[in-house]
KEFIRO-419962 format. One line per field, with one value per residue (C-alpha): y negated, z, x negated; residue number from 1. Coordinates in Angstrom, 2 decimals, padded with zeros to 5 digits. Layout:
<pts>
north c(Y; ...)
up c(Z; ...)
east c(X; ...)
n c(NUM; ...)
</pts>
This chain:
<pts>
north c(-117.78; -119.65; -118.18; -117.24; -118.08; -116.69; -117.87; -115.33; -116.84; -115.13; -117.53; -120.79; -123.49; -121.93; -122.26; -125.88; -126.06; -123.49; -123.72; -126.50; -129.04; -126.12; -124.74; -128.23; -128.30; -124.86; -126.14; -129.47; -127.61; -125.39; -122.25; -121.30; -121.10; -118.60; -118.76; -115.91; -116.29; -112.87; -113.65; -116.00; -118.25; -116.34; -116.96; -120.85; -122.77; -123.02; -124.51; -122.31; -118.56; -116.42; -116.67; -120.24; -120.71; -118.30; -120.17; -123.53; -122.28; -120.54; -123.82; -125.88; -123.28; -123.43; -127.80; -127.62; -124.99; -127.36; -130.47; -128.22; -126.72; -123.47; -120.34; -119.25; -115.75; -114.45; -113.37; -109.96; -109.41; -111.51; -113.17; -110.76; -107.86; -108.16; -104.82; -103.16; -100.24; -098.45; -100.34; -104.12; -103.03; -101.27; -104.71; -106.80; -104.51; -105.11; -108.74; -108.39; -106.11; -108.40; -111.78; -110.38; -113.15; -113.47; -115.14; -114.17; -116.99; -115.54; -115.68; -114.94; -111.15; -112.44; -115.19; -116.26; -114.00; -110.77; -112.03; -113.75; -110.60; -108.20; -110.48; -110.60; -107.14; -106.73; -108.72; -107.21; -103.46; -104.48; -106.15; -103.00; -101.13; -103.09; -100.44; -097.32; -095.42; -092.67; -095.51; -096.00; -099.81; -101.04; -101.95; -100.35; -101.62; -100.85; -100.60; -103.96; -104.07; -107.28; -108.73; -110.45; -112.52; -112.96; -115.79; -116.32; -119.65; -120.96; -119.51; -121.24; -124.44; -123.52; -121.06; -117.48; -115.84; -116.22; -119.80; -120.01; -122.52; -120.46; -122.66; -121.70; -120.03; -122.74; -126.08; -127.62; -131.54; -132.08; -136.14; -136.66; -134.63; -135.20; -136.61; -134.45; -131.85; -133.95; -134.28; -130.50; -129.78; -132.51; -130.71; -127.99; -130.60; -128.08; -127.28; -130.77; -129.78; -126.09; -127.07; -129.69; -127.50; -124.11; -125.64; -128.90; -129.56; -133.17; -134.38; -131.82; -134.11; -135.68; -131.75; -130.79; -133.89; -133.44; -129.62; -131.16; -133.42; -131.12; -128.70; -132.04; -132.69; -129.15; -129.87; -133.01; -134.24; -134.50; -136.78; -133.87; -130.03; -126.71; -123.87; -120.34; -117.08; -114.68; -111.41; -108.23; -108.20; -104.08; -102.74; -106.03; -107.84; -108.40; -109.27; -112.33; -113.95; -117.01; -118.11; -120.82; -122.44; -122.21; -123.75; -126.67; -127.49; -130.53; -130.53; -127.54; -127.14; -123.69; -123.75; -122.27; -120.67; -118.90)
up c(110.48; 112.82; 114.37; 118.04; 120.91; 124.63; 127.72; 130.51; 134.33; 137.69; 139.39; 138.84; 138.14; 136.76; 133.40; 134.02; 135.51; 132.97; 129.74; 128.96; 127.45; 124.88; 124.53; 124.04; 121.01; 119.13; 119.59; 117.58; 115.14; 114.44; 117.01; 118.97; 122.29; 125.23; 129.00; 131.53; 135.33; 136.44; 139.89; 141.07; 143.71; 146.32; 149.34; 148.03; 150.75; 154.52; 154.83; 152.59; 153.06; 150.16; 148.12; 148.29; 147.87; 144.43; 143.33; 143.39; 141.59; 138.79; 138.07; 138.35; 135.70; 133.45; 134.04; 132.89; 129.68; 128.49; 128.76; 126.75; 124.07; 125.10; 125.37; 129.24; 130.47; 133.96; 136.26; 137.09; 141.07; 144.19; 145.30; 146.31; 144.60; 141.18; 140.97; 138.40; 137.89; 135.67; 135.98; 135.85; 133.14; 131.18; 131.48; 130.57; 127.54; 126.22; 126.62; 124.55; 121.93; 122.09; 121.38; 118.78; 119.69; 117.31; 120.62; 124.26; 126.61; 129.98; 133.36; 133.82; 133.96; 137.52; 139.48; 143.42; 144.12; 143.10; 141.68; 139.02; 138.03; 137.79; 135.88; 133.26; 133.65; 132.64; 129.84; 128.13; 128.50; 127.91; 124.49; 123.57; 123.98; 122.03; 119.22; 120.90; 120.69; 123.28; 126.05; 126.90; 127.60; 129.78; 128.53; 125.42; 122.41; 119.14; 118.91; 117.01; 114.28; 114.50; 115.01; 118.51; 119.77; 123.26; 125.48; 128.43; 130.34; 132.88; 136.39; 139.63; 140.12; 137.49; 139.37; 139.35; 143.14; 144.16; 143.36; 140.36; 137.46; 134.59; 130.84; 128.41; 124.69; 123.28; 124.77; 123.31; 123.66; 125.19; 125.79; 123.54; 125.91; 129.28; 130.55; 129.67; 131.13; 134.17; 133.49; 133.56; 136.30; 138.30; 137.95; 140.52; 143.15; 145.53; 145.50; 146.57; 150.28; 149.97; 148.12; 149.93; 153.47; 152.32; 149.37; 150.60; 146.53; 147.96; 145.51; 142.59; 139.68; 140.74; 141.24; 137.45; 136.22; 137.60; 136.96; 132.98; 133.51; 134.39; 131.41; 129.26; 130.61; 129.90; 126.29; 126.20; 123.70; 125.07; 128.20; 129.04; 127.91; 128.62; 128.32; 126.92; 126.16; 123.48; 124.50; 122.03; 119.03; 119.49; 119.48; 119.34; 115.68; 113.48; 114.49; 112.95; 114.12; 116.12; 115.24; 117.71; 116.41; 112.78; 114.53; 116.42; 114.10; 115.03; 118.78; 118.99; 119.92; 120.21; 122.74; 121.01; 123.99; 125.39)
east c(-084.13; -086.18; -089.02; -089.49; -090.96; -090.40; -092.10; -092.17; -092.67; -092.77; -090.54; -088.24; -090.95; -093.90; -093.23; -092.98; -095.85; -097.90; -096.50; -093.59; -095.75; -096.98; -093.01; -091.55; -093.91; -093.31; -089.81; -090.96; -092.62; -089.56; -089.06; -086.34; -087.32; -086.48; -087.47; -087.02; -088.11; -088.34; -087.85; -084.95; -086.90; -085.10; -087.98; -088.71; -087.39; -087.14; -083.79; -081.55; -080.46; -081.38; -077.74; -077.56; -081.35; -081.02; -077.46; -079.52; -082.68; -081.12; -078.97; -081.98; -083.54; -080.84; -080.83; -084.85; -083.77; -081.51; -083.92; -085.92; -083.58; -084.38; -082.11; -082.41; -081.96; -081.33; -083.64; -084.12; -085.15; -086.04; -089.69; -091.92; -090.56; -091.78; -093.67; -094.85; -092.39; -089.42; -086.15; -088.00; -090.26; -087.02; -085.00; -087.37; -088.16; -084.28; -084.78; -088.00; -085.95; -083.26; -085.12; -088.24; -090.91; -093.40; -094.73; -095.11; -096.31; -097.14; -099.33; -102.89; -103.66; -105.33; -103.75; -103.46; -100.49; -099.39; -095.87; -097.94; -100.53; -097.10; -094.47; -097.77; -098.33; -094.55; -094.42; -097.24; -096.07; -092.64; -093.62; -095.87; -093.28; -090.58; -091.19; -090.80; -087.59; -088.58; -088.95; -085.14; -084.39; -081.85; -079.50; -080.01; -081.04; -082.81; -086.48; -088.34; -090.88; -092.19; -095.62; -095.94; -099.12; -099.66; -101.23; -101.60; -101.65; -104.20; -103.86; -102.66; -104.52; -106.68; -108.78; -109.10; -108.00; -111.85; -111.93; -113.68; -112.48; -111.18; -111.97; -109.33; -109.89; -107.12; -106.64; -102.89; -102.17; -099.62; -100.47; -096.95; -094.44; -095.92; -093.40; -090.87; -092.72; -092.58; -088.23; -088.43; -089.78; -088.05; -085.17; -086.90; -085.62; -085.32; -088.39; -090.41; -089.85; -091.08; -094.60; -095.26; -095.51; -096.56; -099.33; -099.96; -098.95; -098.20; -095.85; -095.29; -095.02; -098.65; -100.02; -098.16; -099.94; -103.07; -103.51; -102.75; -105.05; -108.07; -107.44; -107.51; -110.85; -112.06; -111.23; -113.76; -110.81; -107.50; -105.97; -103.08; -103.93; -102.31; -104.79; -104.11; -106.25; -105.02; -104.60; -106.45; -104.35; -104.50; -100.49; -099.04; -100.30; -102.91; -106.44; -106.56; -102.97; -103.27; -099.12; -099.63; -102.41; -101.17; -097.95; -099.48; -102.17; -104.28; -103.09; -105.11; -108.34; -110.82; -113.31; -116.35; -118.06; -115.06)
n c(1; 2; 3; 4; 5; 6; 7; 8; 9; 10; 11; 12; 13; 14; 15; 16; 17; 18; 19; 20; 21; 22; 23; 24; 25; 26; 27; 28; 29; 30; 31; 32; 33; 34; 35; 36; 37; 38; 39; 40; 41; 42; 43; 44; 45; 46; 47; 48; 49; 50; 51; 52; 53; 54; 55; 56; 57; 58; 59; 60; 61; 62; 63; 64; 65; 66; 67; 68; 69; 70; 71; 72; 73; 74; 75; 76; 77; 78; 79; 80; 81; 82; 83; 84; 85; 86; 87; 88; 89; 90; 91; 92; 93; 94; 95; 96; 97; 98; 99; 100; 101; 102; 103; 104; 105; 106; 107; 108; 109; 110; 111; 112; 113; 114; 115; 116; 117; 118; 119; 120; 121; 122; 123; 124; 125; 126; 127; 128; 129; 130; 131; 132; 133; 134; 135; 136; 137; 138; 139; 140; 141; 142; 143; 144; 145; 146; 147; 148; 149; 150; 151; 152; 153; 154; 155; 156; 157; 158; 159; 160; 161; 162; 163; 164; 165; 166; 167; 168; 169; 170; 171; 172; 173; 174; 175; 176; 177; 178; 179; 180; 181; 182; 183; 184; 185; 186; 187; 188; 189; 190; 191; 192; 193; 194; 195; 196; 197; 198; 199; 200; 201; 202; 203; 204; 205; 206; 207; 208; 209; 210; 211; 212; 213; 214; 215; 216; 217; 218; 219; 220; 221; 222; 223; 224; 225; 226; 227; 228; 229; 230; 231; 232; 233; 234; 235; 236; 237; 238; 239; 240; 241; 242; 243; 244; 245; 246; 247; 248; 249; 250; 251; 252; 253; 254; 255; 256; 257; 258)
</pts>
C-alpha cells in the first residue's frame, strides 16, 4: 500500500495557496494524497447567498482535487465558525482515523485570522488523538497506530499577525509544478472577485506566485519554494522522522539557523 499524505486547510483555496506545489510532489514521489477544507467558503463572496456561494466552492474544491489526484473530503462547518471545540475536533478525528497519514500538512499555529490558528489547532489534537479509544470519534471508527509527522506551512502572506516575516525550517522546490499549482487554484474562479476587494490580492495567480516566489528567495537556492516547520515529534512519531524530506530528497532544503 501506498503511503499517505493529508493536507488540512481552513477554507476552499488555502491549500492552493500553502501547500499544492509540496502535495503535487509526495504524489510524484508515490503517496496518495487527501485534502480537507474544514470550512466550505461559505462568507467568500459578495454576490452569492451562502447555499449557492458553498455549492460553487465545494465543486471548485473537488475540480482542484482532481487536477491534483487527490482524494477530497467534505467540509465540516461554515467561515467563521471553525472553533476549537468537541463535535469539529471529533469529526475531524474520524477523518484522521479513517485516512492514517504518515503526514499532516497544515496552517501556521499563528496566522492573520483565527480560522487559520483553529483548523491547525484541530488537526493537531485530532491526529494526537487518532490512538485513543476513550476519545469517541464521530462517526466512529477504530483507533490508529501509525506514526504521523506534522508540518506546517508558511502563514498568510508570509508574515506572522504582527507583520514580521516568518523563514521556514524546510524550503521544498516546487520550480517543476508551478504551474499546476497555478491550474489549481484557478479553479477557485469564484474567488478572483472576493480577494481582489477585501485583500487588495490584485490578481490571485500573481499573489500565489509571488508569495512562492519570496519563500524561494528565503532559500538563497530555489526560484519557487513552499516553506514548512515540523512540529515536536512528542505523541505523534519518532524524533528523528522527517518522511517528507526522505520523500522529496534533493528538492529539499534545511535552513540551518531555523
Amino acid at each position: 500500500m501506498s503511503k499517505t499524505a493529508f493536507a488540512v486547510g481552513a477554507h476552499p483555496d488555502d491549500i492552493e495557496f500553502l501547500m499544492a506545489g509540496t502535495l503535487l510532489l509526495l504524489k510524484e514521489a508515490g503517496y496518495e494524497i487527501h485534502t480537507m477544507n474544514i470550512a466550505n467558503g461559505s462568507c467568500g463572496t459578495i454576490r452569492y447567498d451562502l447555499e449557492t456561494i458553498t455549492k460553487i466552492r465545494r465543486e471548485e474544491s473537488l475540480e482542484a482535487a482532481r487536477v491534483a489526484g487527490a482524494v477530497y473530503h467534505d467540509s465540516l462547518v461554515n467561515d467563521i465558525e471553525i472553533f476549537y471545540e468537541k463535535s469539529t475536533l471529533a469529526r475531524l478525528a474520524s477523518i484522521i482515523r479513517e485516512i492514517s497519514p504518515e503526514i499532516l500538512l497544515v496552517h501556521s499555529p499563528e496566522d492573520y485570522m483565527e480560522d487559520h490558528t483553529n483548523a491547525c489547532r484541530l488537526a493537531v489534537s485530532a491526529a494526537f488523538s487518532r490512538g485513543m479509544p476513550n476519545f469517541p470519534a464521530d462517526p466512529p471508527r477504530e483507533p490508529t497506530n501509525q506514526d504521523v509527522t506534522i508540518y506546517h506551512c508558511q502563514p498568510h502572506l508570509n508574515r506572522d499577525p504582527l507583520g514580521k516575516l516568518v523563514y521556514p525550517e524546510i524550503f521544498v522546490d516546487i520550480s517543476g509544478v508551478i504551474n499546476k499549482k497555478a491550474v489549481m487554484l484557478a479553479c477557485h474562479k469564484s474567488q478572483k472577485e472576493w480577494l481582489d476587494r477585501s485583500q487588495g490580492m490584485d490578481s490571485y495567480l500573481v499573489s500565489q506566485r509571488n508569495l512562492a516566489r519570496e519563500v524561494g528567495a528565503m532559500s538563497g537556492r530555489f526560484e519557487f519554494a513552499e516553506g514548512w516547520r515540523k512540529h515536536l515529534h512528542a505523541g505523534f512519531c519518532p524524533e528523528s522522522a522527517d518522511p517528507l524530506r526522505e520523500a522529496l530528497g534533493p528538492l529539499t532544503f534545511v535552513n540551518e539557523s531555523y
